[in-house]
Every structure is written in structure tokens, then in C-alpha cells.
C-alpha positions in Angstrom: 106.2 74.7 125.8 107.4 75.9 129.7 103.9 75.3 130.8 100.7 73.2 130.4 98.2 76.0 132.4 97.0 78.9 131.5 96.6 82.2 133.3 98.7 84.3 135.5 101.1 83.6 137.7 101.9 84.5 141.2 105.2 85.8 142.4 106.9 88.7 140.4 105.7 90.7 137.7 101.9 90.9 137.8 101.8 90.6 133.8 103.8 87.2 133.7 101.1 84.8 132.3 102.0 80.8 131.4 100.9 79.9 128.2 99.2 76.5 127.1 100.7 74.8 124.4 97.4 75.5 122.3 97.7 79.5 123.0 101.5 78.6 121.7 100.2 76.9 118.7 98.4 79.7 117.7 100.3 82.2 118.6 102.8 80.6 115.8 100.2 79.9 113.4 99.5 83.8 113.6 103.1 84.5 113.2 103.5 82.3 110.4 100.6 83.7 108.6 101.9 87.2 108.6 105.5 85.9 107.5 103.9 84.0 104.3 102.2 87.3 104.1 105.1 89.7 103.9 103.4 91.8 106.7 105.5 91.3 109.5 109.4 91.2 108.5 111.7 94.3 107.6 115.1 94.3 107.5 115.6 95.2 111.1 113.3 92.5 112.5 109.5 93.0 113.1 107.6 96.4 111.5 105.9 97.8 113.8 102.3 97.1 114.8 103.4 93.6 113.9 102.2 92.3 117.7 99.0 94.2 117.9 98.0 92.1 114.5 98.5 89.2 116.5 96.7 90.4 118.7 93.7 90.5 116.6 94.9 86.9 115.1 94.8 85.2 118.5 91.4 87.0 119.9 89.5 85.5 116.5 91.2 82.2 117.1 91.2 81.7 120.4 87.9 84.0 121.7 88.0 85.3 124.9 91.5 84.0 125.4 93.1 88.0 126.8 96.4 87.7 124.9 97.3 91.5 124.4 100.4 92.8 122.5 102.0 94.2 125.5 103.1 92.7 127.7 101.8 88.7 127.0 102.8 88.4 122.8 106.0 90.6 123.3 107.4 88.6 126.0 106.4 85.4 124.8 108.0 85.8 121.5 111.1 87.6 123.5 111.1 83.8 125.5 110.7 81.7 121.9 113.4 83.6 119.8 115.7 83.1 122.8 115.6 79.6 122.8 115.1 78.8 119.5 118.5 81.1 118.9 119.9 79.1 121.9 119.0 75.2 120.1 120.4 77.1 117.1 123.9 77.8 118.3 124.0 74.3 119.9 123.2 73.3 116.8 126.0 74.9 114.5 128.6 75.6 116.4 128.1 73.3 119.8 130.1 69.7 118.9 128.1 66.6 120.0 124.5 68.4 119.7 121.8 66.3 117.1 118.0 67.1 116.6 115.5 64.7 117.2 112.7 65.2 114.5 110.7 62.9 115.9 110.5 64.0 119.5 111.3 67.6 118.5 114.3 68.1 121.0 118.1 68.6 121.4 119.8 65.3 121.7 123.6 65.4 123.4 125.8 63.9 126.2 124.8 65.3 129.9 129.0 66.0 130.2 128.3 67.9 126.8 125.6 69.9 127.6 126.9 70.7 131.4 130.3 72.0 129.9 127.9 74.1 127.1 125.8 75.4 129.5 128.5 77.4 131.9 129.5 79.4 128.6 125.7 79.6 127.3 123.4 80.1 129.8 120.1 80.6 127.5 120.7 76.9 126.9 119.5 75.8 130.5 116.8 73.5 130.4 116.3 72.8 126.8 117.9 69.4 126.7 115.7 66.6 126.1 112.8 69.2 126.6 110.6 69.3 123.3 110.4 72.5 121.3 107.8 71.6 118.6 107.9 74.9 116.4 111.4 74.8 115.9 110.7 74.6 111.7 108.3 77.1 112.1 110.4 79.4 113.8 113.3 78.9 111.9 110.8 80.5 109.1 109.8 83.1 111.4 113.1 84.2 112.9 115.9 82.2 111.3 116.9 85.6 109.0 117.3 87.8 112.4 120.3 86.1 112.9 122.4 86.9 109.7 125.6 88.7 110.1 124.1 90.2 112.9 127.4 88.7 115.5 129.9 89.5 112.1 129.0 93.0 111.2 130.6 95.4 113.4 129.7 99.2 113.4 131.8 102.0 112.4 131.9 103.6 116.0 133.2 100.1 117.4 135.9 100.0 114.7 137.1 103.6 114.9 137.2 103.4 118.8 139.8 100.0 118.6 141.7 101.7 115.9 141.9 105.3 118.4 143.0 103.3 121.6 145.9 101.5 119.6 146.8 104.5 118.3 146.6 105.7 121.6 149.1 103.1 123.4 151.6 103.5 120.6 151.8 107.3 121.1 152.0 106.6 124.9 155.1 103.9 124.1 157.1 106.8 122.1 156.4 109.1 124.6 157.7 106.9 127.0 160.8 106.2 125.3 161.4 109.8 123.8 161.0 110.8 127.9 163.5 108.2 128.9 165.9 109.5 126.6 165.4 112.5 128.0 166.7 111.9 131.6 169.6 110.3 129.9 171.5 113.6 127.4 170.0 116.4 125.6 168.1 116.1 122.7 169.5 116.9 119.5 168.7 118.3 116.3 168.5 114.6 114.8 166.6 113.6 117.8 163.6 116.2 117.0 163.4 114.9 113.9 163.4 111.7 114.3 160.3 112.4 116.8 158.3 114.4 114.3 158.9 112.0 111.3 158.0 109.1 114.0 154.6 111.2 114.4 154.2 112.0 110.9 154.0 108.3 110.2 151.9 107.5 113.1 149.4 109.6 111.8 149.7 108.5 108.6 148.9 105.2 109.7 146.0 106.3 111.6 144.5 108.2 108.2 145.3 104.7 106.5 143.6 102.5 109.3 140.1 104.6 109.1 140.1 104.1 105.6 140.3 100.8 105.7 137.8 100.7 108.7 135.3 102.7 106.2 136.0 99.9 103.3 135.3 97.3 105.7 132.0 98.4 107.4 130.7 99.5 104.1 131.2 95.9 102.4 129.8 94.5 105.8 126.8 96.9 105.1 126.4 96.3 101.6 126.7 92.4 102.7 124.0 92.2 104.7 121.8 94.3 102.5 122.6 91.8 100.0 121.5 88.7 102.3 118.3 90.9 103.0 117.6 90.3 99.8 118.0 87.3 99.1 116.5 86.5 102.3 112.8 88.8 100.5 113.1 86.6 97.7 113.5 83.3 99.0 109.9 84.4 101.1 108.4 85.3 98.1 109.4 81.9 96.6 108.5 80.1 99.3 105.0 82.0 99.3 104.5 81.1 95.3 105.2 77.4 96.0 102.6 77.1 99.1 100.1 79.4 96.7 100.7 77.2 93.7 100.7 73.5 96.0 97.5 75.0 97.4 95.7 75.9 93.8 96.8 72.2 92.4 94.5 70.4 95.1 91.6 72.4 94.1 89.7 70.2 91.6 88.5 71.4 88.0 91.7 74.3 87.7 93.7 73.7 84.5 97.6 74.4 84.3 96.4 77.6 82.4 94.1 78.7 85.4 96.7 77.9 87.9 99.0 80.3 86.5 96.8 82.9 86.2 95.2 82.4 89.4 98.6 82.2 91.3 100.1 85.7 89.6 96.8 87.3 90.9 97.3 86.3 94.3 100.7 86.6 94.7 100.7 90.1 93.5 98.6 91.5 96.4 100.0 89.8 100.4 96.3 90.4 101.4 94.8 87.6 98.9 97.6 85.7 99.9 96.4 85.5 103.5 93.1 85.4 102.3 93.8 82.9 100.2 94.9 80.2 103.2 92.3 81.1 105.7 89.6 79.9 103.4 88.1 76.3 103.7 88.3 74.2 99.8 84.5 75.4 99.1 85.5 78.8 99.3 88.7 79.0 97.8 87.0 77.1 94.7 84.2 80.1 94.5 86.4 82.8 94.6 89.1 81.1 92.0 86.0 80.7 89.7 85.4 84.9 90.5 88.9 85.3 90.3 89.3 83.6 86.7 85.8 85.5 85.3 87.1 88.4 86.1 91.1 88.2 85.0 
């Protein structure tokens, strides 16, 4: 995808390597086996470990091939998820941006994407230039990107609400010392100045607990797309399980059912299940169905 050769390269940062577009190919593949798995996503992005599996994925697929972890499957994945989020934002919010399905690239006026690119600069270079796994990645990393720019922290929030509070208290100190310079302050005055204060920090008690409805709903929000994010990948795993058991010749409706609420149930047949060859997978349904 930057590069057709392989290896290291020269210049800076002696781990930099350029990746084929096979070693990207499989590098996906691996990715999307663990997704369709269950084995690679939490809530907070990848678990951890989830790069040193790939590891393992890439050296059985591609022997000999020296793809570790850290630093060549970290960075790479760093470089993909930047542009794929890049092509995304062009995508949804950018005006005059298409996909090309057949050439798998970002279609748009040069003018468009010139006046796009001084605001986004992870766009650079991806117009007209193909990104094949765009699908797959969208699988992969599409869910990172939920609410993440929306939700804002309770630190952030209670900071903006303290520096307004802040410049109004300066602004009535400013005008209570102006008055002073002018006549004495009265009984009235005092007051006044205390009930002002009173209510500012009334205000204050009533902005933080708003601030703390706010980022709880934003939390229990996103907790709620987590969710629904989990079970649209379990769906999507029980439709590829159930496609996959329906090409198998000799299965009746009856044994696919059974077949695909024993595999679903455990993410380590599932992955087993779709690295077998149709032989295979036909002998250990037949085990699978003797023995449930």
C-alpha cells in the first residue's frame, strides 16, 4: 500500500521496514481473523497481546517473513488506522469526496482536496492512491471511532466551567474596585457584593451538576454503543459461520443449527472453524454432530 518492496529501509529509524502489499494482505487477514474471533477487541481498542498473536499469524503464513510485534505490526497498523480514519473523515464530513469501489480509492476535485488537505494533513497522498482493505478495516477499526471526538471528560468539563467562573469573579472585582476609587462603600453596597457572590457560587454548584449529568449520559452512551457494537460482531460471526456450514454438502437445516450453536459458543472453533479446508471442516462437523 506505500510500498511494493520489502525489507528495511535506509535513513532514519533503523526499525522502519516497507511492507509488500502481500505482507499487508496478511497482515489484515490475521487481523480480521482475530476480530471474527472476538480475541482482539475491548472496549478501549486492542486487548493486549493482541500484536504478538499476529505475530504468530504472519510467521505461519508468511514463513521466514521477520514481522515482529514491536516495532514492524505496531507501526504498521498505527500507519493503516491513520489513513483509513483519514478516507473516513473525507468521506463523512469532507463535501465533494466519493469512493471508488472498483479501483478502491478516494475520488474528488484536485481544488477539493488541496483546500482539505491544509486543515487535514493525514490526508496527504491518499487521493487517487488505492487503499484495497478499506472494507476490511472498517470491520477492524470502524468502532474505534465512536463518540470518541463527542465525549468529553469530566476533568475537561470542570476546568471550562472553573475558568468562566474565574473571569466573572475577576469582572465584579473589577467593578466593585472601581467603585471603590469613586465614594465609600456602603452598607447596601456590602450586600449587594455578598449576595452577588452567593449567587455566583450557586451557579457554579449548579454548573458541576450539570457537568456530572452530562459526562455520565456521555459514558453510559458510549457503553451503550459498545454494546451494540459486541453484538452486531457476534451477528456478523453467526452469519459467516452459518454461510460457511450451508456450502458443506450432506448437512441438513437441523444439523446446521446444531452445528452453528456449537461453534459459536466457543471463539476458538470459530477460528478453527475458517482455517480448515472443505474436507476437513466436513470430518469434524460429522465429529461435531456424533458427539452433540
Amino acid at each position: 500500500m506505500e510500498s511494493t518492496s520489502s525489507g528495511p529501509i535506509r535513513g532514519r529509524g533503523k526499525n522502519k521496514r516497507v511492507w509488500t502489499p502481500k505482507e499487508d494482505a496478511k497482515l489484515i487477514e490475521s487481523l480480521v481473523e482475530l476480530c471474527v474471533s472476538g480475541k482482539m477487541k475491548c472496549d478501549n481498542g486492542f486487548r493486549p497481546g493482541t500484536f504478538a498473536q499476529v505475530e504468530r499469524l504472519l510467521e505461519d503464513k508468511l514463513p521466514g517473513c521477520g514481522l515482529k510485534a514491536s516495532p514492524h505490526i505496531e507501526s504498521r497498523v498505527k500507519t493503516l488506522k491513520r489513513q483509513y480514519n483519514a478516507i473516513t473523515d473525507m468521506l463523512s464530513h469532507g463535501r465533494g469526496f466519493s469512493w471508488d469501489e472498483k479501483n478502491k480509492m478516494i475520488h474528488c476535485h484536485i481544488d477539493v482536496y488541496e483546500r482539505w488537505v491544509k486543515d487535514h494533513r493525514d490526508a496527504h497522498g491518499l487521493r487517487l492512491k488505492p487503499f484495497p482493505h478499506y472494507e476490511d478495516l472498517k470491520q477492524i477499526l470502524g468502532k474505534d471511532r465512536v463518540c470518541k471526538k463527542e465525549i468529553v471528560s469530566p476533568a475537561g468539563v470542570m476546568e471550562e466551567l472553573h475558568q468562566e467562573e474565574v473571569a466573572n469573579n475577576d469582572v465584579g472585582l473589577d467593578i466593585v474596585e472601581a467603585d471603590v476609587s469613586v465614594a465609600q462603600p456602603s452598607a447596601s453596597a456590602s450586600s449587594s457584593k455578598e449576595g452577588s457572590a452567593q449567587s455566583c457560587r450557586k451557579r457554579s454548584r449548579e454548573y458541576a451538576d450539570l457537568a456530572e449529568v452530562m459526562v455520565r449520559t456521555c459514558n453510559a452512551l458510549e457503553r451503550l454503543i459498545s454494546c451494540i457494537a459486541r453484538q452486531q460482531e457476534k451477528e456478523q460471526r453467526v452469519d459467516k459461520v452459518v454461510g460457511e456450514l450451508m456450502k458443506l454438502p450432506g448437512l441438513s437445516k437441523l444439523d446446521i443449527l446444531k452445528l452453528s450453536e456449537v461453534i459459536i459458543s466457543d471463539p476458538v472453533k470459530v477460528t478453527l472453524f475458517f482455517s480448515l479446508d472443505e474436507d476437513l471442516k466436513k470430518e469434524w462437523m460429522g465429529q461435531l454432530l456424533r458427539t452433540t
